[in-house]
N, C-alpha and C positions, 0 to 999 in steps of 0.2 A: 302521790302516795299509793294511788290505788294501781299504779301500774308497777312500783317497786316491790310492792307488798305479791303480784304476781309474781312479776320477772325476779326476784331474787328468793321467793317464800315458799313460792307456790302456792300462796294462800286461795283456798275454794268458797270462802266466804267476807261478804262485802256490807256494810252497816252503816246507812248513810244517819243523819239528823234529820225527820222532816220539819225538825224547829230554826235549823240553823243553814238549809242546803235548797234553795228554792229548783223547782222543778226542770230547767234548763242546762244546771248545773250537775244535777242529781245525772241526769241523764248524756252528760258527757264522764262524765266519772265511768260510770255505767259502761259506757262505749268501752272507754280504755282496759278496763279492767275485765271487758269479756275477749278484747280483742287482742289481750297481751298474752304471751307465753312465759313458762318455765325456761329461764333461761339453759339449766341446768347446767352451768361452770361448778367446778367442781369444790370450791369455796362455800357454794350454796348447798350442794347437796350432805357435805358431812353437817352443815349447820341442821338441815333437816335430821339427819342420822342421830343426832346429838339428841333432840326435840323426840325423837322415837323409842329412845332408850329410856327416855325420862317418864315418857307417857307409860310405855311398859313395866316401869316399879312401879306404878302408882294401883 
């Protein structure tokens, strides 16, 4: 998740469980999701566009 939630999101923020995610695992998570890129296909980015319009009525 945490690399799709990059590669398709762009997402800049990551929120693990420390109830539910023990430390070895937290830290592969971790790994991928600083290691992944914006894909940016162009699918993804009007979905971002969409997301930016939305925020700016608000």
């Amino acid at each position: 998740m945490a690399q799709a939630a990059r590669k398709d999101d762009d997402v800049n923020v990551l929120s693990l469980s420390a109830d539910l995610t023990d430390a070895a695992t937290a830290k592969r998570i971790v790994k991928v999701f600083l290691e992944t890129s914006f894909s940016g296909e162009e699918r993804h980015k009007r979905r971002i566009e969409k997301i930016k319009k939305i925020e700016k009525a608000l």
